[in-house]
Phi, psi and omega in degrees: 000305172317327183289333211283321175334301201291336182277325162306323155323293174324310184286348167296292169294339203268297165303336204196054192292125186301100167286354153272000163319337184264337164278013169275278201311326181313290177334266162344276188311291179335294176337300195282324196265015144296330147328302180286301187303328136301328215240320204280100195238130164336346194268135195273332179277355186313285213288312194292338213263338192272345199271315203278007215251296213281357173248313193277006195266333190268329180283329186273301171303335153294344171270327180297304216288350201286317177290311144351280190289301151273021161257325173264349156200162160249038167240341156283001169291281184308332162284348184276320159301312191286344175294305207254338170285322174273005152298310181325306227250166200214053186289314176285339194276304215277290177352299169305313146347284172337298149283007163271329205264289175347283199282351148249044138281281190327330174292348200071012176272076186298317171334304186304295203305317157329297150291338171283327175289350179268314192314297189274017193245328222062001182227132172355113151206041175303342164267359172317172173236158187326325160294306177262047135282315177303315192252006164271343191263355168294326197259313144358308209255343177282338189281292174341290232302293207305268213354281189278335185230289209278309182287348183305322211272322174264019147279317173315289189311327178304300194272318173297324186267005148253040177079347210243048164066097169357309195305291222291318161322284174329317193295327205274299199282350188266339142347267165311321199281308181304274211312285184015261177303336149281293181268355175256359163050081191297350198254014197258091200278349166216095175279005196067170175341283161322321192271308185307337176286319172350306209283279189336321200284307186305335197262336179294312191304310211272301209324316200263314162309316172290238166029262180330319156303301204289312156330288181333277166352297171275005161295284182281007175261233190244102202276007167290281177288001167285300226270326175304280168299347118355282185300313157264346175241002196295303203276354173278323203288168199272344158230112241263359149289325192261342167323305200294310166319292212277320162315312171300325146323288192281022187254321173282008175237354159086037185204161172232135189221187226071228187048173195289152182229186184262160171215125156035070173061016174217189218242093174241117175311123161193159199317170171243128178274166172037178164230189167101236196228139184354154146312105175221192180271357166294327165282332171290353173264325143002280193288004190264319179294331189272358162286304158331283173317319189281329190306305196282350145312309191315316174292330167288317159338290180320298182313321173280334175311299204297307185297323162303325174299295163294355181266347189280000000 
């Protein structure tokens, strides 16, 4: 049930990509800062009491309607799973980005491609020069893949194979991710009480997908420079999870990203990922086929799980 579920999905986000989407995050973000305003406090069980407040109340339901439903048939189950997974995974919104940036850099409209990567970053990034437009928007779409697609799909795979319904799996971590980025404030070196568990919860939440991604990566990518860069360059980047995502990422496309860009009228230094060659929009079309390849590693996971699952 989880593949056919992932495929529906897919198939879903790819033809009839969720156009509420930006009012679901509004919704979400409402969500989140009801909490913080209550809850956000100095006190550390404050913050642990508010994190478990705003997830488990939402998780045992999704799981009672998720029982429920397979008690009355299992294919209203199953649709109910393709419901909350294609709310979870947001595979079409970054993408498009992607190939939206791609494709006037290739036109040569560096203005635009600019302005769609300051859209999608949220942050200026009117002084790039075409090249680190290209490998900040490379680096975007790796981080997007987990977030938004690949950790979404082995928290789903996760919670199927242990019974307690796909949805709900999706649901912890697609959560987890929104509190994060709301109370843990990435750019924020003291997020308060709340926000540091946010981050804590995320990193518990992260370890083992993000791993399990950064694998992916050197499977179908180039797994000598997948597994090289792992290894040596991961522990330089300043936050040393998404290091592993982004070495790996550019080790499997064969690219190199990081290094310094322009931030607010100065110059910010930062380590150099991957090897091989510049940032260009041909890689950036790249990064999209090894976010695709990897879904499609995930399915065949699924597909033997199931075949295994049906032989015992």
């Amino acid at each position: 049930m989880s593949l056919l579920t992932l495929i529906i999905t897919l198939l879903l986000e790819h033809f009839y990509p969720l156009s509420a989407r930006k009012y679901l995050s509004d919704w979400l973000n409402r969500y989140a800062q009801f909490f913080e305003n209550r809850f956000n406090a100095s006190n550390d069980n404050q913050g642990r009491f508010a994190w478990l407040l705003a997830v488990l109340p939402l998780l045992a339901v999704v799981m009672a309607i998720f029982w429920l439903l397979s008690r009355v048939h299992p294919i209203v189950a199953l649709a109910f799973n393709v419901l909350v997974l294609y709310i979870a995974m947001g595979f079409r919104q970054y993408s498009q980005y992607c190939t939206d940036i791609q494709r006037t850099l290739s036109e040569g409209d560096l203005d635009k491609a600019r302005g769609l990567l300051s859209q999608w970053r949220g942050v200026p990034s009117h002084d790039f020069t075409a090249e680190e437009v290209a490998r900040v928007s490379i680096e975007q779409a790796i981080i997007a893949t987990q977030r938004n697609v690949l950790g979404v799909i082995i928290w789903f795979a996760l919670f199927g194979m242990l019974g307690l319904g796909g949805a709900a799996g999706a649901l912890l971590y697609r959560l987890g991710n929104v509190l994060r980025a709301r109370w843990g404030g990435e750019n924020e070196s003291e997020p308060g009480a709340i926000g540091a568990f946010a981050r804590r919860a995320y990193f518990l939440l992260e370890w083992v997908p993000l791993r399990l991604s950064a694998m992916t990566f050197a499977i179908v990518g180039d797994l000598d420079n997948t597994l090289h860069c792992w290894r040596t360059q991961t522990a330089s980047w300043p936050d040393p999870e998404a290091g592993i995502l982004l070495a790996c990422g550019a080790g499997a496309l064969g690219v190199r990203l990081g290094m310094q860009i322009p931030q607010g009228g100065s110059s910010v230094d930062r380590p150099e990922l991957g090897v091989g060659n510049d940032a260009d929009p041909g890689f950036m079309q790249s990064a999209i086929g090894l976010a695709w390849r990897s879904v499609v590693c995930w399915m065949i996971v699924l597909l033997m799980l199931t075949l295994a699952n049906f032989l015992e």
